[in-house]
C-alpha positions in Angstrom: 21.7 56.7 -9.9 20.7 53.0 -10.9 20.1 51.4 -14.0 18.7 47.9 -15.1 15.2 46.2 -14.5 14.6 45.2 -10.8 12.8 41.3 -10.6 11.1 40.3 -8.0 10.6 36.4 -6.6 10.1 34.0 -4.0 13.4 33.2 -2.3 14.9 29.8 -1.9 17.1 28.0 0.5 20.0 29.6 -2.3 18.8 32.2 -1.0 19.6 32.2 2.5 23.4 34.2 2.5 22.3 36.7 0.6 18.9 37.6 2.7 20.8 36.8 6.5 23.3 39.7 4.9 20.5 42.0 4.3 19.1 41.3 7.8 22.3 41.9 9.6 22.3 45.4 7.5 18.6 46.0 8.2 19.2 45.2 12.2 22.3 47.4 12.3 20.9 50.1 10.5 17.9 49.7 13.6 20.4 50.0 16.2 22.1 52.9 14.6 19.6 54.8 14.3 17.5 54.3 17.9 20.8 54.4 19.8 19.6 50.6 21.4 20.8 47.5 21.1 17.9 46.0 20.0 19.2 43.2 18.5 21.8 40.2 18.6 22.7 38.8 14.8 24.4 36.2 14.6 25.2 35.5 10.9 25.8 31.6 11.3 22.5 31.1 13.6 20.2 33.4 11.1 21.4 31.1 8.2 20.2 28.2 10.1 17.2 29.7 11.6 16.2 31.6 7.8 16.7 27.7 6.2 14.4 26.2 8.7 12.0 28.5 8.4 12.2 28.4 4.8 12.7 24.3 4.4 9.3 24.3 6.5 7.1 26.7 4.3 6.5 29.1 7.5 8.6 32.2 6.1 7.8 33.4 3.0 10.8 35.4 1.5 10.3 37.5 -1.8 14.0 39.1 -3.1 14.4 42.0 -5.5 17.5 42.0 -7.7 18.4 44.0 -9.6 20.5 43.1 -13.2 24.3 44.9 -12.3 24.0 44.9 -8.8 22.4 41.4 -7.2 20.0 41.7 -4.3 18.6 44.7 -3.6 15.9 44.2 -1.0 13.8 41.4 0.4 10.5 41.1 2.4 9.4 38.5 4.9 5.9 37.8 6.1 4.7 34.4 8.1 0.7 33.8 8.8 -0.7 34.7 11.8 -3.9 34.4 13.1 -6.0 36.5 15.9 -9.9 37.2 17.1 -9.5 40.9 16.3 -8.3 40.1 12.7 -11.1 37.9 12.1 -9.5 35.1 11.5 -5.9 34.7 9.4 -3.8 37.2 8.7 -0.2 38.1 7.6 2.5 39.7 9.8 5.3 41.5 7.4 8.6 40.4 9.6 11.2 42.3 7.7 11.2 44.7 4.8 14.4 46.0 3.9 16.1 47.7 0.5 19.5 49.0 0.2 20.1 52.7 1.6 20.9 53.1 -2.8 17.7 51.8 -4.2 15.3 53.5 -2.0 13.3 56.2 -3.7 13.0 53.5 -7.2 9.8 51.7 -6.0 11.8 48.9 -4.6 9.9 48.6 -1.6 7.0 49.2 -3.4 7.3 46.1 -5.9 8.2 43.8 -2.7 4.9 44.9 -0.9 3.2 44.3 -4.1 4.3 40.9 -3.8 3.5 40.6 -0.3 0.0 41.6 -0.7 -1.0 39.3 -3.9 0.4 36.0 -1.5 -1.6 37.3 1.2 -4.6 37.9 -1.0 -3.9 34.1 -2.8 -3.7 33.2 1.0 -7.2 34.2 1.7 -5.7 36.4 4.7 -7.7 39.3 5.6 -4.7 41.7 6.2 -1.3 42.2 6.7 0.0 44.0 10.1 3.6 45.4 9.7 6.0 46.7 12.5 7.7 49.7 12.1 11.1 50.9 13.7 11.0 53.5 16.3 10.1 57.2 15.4 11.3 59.8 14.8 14.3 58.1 13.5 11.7 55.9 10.9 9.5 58.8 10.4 10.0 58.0 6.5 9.1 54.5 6.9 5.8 55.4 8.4 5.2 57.6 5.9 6.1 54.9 2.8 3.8 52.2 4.3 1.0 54.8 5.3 1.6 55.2 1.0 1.6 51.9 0.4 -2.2 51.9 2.2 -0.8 50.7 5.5 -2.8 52.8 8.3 -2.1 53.2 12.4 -3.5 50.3 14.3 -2.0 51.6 18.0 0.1 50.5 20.4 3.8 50.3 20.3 5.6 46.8 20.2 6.5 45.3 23.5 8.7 42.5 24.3 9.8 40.0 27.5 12.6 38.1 26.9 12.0 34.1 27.5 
């Protein structure tokens, strides 16, 4: 069990170790779990990619931390815009806590923060990803909690 008070803020380009090390853990935890290998981290080239992004204002990062133990959890979103959203809307990248701070409404605060920058965005919505089922089942389940319903389809990539 975990003591101290979680915070919750905007991440800065001081930032930027601490979140690529939560994505690497996020992305592996992914792979684990679906069998596939989904993904291709590189820590040096999400450092530089995660800066960028940040150093340009298109990634917003907001990081929980909690007091004894550091960073705890983070959530990405970036705007996006569509015909079928009506207009602008966020798209949640990543949302990730720490397989010990789940169940202690650490995803919850991060989502919090999500919405109110969408909401002092004027976006409509946010549209979130999750990871394949039934592997994810409980992440369905927390976002469908978190007001999040089923918009179809599946995610689909082509490699460039």
């Amino acid at each position: 069990m975990t003591t101290g008070h979680i915070t919750f803020s905007r991440a800065g380009l001081g930032d930027v170790g601490t979140i690529a090390v939560m994505v690497g853990e996020l992305l592996e935890e992914i792979m684990s779990a679906s069998g596939t290998q989904a993904f291709n981290f590189n820590r040096a080239e999400t450092d530089a990619r995660l800066t960028e992004f940040i150093s340009q204002d298109q990634y917003i990062v907001f990081i929980a931390q909690r007091e004894e133990a550091g960073a705890v959890g983070f959530v990405s979103l970036y705007k996006s815009l569509a015909l079928y959203a009506e207009g602008y809307f966020g798209t949640i990248a990543e949302c990730y806590v720490r397989p010990k701070y789940r169940s202690q409404s650490v995803g919850r605060g991060l989502l919090a923060q999500a919405k109110a920058y969408a909401l002092n965005q004027g976006w409509r919505r946010l549209e979130v990803t999750t990871p394949p089922l039934p592997p994810f089942d409980r992440t369905l389940a927390f976002y469908g909690r978190e007001g999040f319903s089923v918009a179809g389809g599946r995610k689909m990539k082509v490699l460039l």
